[in-house]
C-alpha positions, 0 to 999 in steps of 0.5 A: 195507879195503873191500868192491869190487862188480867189473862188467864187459862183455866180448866177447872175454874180455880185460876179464874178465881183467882184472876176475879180476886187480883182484879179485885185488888187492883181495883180496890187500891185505885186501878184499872183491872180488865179480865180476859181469856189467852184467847182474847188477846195477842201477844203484841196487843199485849205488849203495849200494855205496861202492866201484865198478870198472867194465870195458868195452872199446872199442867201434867208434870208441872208445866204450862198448858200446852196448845194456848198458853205454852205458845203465847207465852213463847212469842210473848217472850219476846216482847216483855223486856220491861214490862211489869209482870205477875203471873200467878196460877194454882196446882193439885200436885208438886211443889209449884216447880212449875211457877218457878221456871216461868218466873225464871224464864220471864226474869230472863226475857227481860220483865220485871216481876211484881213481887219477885215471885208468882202467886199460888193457890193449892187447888181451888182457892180459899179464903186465905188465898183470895186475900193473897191475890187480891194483895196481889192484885194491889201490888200490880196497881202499885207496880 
């Protein structure tokens, strides 16, 4: 089982829920789960970790929160080729193009992501989609 460094920016909440439920599954098929903020971690502590889930929710048009996440993931980029990645994060509007280019765009960096696909949740995640995550997180505990 692995250890599974959860980082989240959320503006509502919703993301944050969902990273609770990913370490809720990650902690129930035997691994380690440890929650934090983009703003308590630095891309290069973040990549000795073998393991990663990263959660942003939809900004403006479908993007990356600008001022914290946009500017991690960029200099994180650089420092993924081989890890095991997640990312997941929820949307109100649009179709989730915006998980798709960063899925895109990790691919490309180099990591492997869990699932092949991002998590999403349509505004604030419900029932089906906390089981989703916390699958999810079971996932990343088995990556």
């Amino acid at each position: 089982m692995s250890k599974v460094k959860i980082v989240y920016w959320t503006g509502t909440g919703n993301t944050l829920k969902m990273a609770e439920a990913i370490a809720e599954g990650v902690k129930s098929a035997g691994g380690e789960a440890e929650v934090v903020t983009f703003d308590d971690v630095t891309p290069d502590a973040l990549a000795a970790e073998d393991v990663v889930a990263l959660g942003c929710p939809a900004m403006g048009a479908e993007n990356l929160e600008e001022s914290v996440v946009e500017p991690f993931v960029t200099e994180y980029e650089g420092k993924c080729s081989g890890k095991k990645l997640g990312l997941f994060g929820s949307y109100g509007w649009g179709d989730g193009q915006w998980m798709r280019d960063w899925v895109d765009r990790m691919s490309a960096a180099g990591a492997n992501i869990v699932t092949g696909e991002g998590l999403l949740a349509n505004n604030e995640p419900d029932a089906d989609a906390i089981a989703e995550a916390q699958n999810f997180g079971k996932a990343l505990a088995n990556a």
